[in-house]
VEXLUM-266747 format. One record per residue (C-alpha): residue number from 0; residue in one letter; x negated, y, z. Coordinates in nm, 3 decimals, always signed. Layout:
i: NUM; aa: a; c1: X; c2: Y; c3: Z;
...
! end
This chain:
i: 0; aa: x; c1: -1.489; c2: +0.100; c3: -1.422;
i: 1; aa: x; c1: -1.471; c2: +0.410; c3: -1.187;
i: 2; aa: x; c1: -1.736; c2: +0.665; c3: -1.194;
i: 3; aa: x; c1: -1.895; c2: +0.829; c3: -0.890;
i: 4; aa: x; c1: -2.174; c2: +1.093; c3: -0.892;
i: 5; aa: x; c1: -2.480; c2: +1.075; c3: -0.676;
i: 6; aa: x; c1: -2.365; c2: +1.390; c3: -0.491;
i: 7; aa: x; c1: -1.975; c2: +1.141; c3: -0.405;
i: 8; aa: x; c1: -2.236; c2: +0.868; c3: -0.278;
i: 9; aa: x; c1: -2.392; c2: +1.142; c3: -0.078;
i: 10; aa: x; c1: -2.068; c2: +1.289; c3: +0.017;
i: 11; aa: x; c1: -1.826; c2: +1.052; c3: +0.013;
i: 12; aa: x; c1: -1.963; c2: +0.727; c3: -0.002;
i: 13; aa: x; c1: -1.651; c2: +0.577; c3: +0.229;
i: 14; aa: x; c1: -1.465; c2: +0.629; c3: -0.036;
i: 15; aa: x; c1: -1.708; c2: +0.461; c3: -0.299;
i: 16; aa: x; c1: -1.771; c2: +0.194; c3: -0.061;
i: 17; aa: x; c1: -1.373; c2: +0.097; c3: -0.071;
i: 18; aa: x; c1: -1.353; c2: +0.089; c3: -0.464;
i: 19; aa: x; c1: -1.615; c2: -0.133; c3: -0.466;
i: 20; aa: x; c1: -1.469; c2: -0.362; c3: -0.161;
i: 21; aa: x; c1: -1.163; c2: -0.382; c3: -0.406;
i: 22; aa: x; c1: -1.374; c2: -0.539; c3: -0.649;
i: 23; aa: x; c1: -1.416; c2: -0.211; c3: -0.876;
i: 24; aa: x; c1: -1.753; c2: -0.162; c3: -1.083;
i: 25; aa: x; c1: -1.853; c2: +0.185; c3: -1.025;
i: 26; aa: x; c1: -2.118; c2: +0.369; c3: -1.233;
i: 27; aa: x; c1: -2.376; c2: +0.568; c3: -1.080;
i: 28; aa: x; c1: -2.394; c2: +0.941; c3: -1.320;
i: 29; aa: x; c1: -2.689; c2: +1.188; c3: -1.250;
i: 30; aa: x; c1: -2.704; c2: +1.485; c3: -1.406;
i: 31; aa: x; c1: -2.354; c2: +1.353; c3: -1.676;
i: 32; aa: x; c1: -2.564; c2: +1.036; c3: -1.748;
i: 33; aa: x; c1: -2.502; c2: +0.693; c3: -1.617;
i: 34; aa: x; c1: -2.843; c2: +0.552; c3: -1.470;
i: 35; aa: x; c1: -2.706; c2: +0.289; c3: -1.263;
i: 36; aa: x; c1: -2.392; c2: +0.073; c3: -1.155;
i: 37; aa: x; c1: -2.283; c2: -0.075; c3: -0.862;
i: 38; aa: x; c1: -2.063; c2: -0.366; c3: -0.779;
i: 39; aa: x; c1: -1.922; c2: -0.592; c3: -0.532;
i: 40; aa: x; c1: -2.119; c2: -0.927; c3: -0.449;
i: 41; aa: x; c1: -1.978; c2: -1.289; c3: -0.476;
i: 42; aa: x; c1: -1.951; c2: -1.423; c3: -0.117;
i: 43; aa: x; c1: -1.897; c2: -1.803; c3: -0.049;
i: 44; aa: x; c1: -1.667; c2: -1.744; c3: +0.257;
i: 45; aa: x; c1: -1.321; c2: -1.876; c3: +0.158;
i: 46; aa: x; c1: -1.069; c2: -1.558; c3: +0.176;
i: 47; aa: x; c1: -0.785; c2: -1.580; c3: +0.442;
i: 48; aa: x; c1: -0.534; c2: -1.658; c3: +0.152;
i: 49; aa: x; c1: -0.783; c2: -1.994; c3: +0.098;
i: 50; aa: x; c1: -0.799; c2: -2.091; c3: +0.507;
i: 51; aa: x; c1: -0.403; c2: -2.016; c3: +0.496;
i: 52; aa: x; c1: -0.375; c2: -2.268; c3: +0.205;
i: 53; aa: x; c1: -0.601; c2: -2.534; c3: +0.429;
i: 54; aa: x; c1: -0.446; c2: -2.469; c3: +0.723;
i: 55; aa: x; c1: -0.046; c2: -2.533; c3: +0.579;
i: 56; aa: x; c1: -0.229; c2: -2.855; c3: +0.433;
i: 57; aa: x; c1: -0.265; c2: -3.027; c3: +0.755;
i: 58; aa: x; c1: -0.078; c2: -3.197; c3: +0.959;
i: 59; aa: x; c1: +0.040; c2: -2.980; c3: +1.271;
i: 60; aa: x; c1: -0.121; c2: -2.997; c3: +1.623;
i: 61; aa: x; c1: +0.078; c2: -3.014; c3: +1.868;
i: 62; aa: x; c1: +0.196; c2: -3.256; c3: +2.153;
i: 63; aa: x; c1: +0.250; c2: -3.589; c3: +1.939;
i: 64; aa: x; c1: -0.117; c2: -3.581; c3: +1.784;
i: 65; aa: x; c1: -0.379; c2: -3.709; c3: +1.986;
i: 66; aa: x; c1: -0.701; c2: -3.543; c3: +2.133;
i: 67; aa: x; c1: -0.879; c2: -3.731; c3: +1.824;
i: 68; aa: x; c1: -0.656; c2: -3.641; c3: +1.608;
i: 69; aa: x; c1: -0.715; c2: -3.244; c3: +1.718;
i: 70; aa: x; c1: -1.094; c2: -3.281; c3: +1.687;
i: 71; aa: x; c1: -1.072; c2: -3.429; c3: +1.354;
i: 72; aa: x; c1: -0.854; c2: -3.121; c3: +1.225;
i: 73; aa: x; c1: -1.061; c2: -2.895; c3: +1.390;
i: 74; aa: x; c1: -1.384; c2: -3.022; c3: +1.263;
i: 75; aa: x; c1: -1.232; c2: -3.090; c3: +0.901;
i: 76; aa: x; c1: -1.110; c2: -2.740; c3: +0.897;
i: 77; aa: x; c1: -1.498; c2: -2.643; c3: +1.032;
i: 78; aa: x; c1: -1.674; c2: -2.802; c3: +0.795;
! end
């Protein structure tokens, strides 16, 4: 867990921001003492790595599939 003043969130807080889009815990210190801590959030939205994985899953669109056969992927991969 990193460790940020309230002066860094202040001052810096880009910086605090990007720890804790990395997925870092970072405690809040006033004064030398830890009062608070902040973290990232879960989100449901699959990652690119996950849409990747879909995506290489399915069959590919192209010329031989039919307009149908597009939709479906398109809508499977939608829903």
């Amino acid at each position: 867990m990193k460790t940020a003043t309230v002066r860094d969130l202040r001052n810096r807080f880009a910086t605090v921001a990007k720890w804790i889009g990395e997925g870092e815990d970072v405690s809040i210190t006033r004064h030398g003492a830890a009062f608070a801590t902040l973290s990232p959030t879960v989100t449901k939205k699959p990652s690119r790595v996950e849409w990747a994985k879909r995506l290489a899953e399915r069959p590919a669109v192209g010329r031989k599939t039919s307009k149908a056969e597009t939709e479906a992927f398109w809508k499977a991969l939608r829903d």
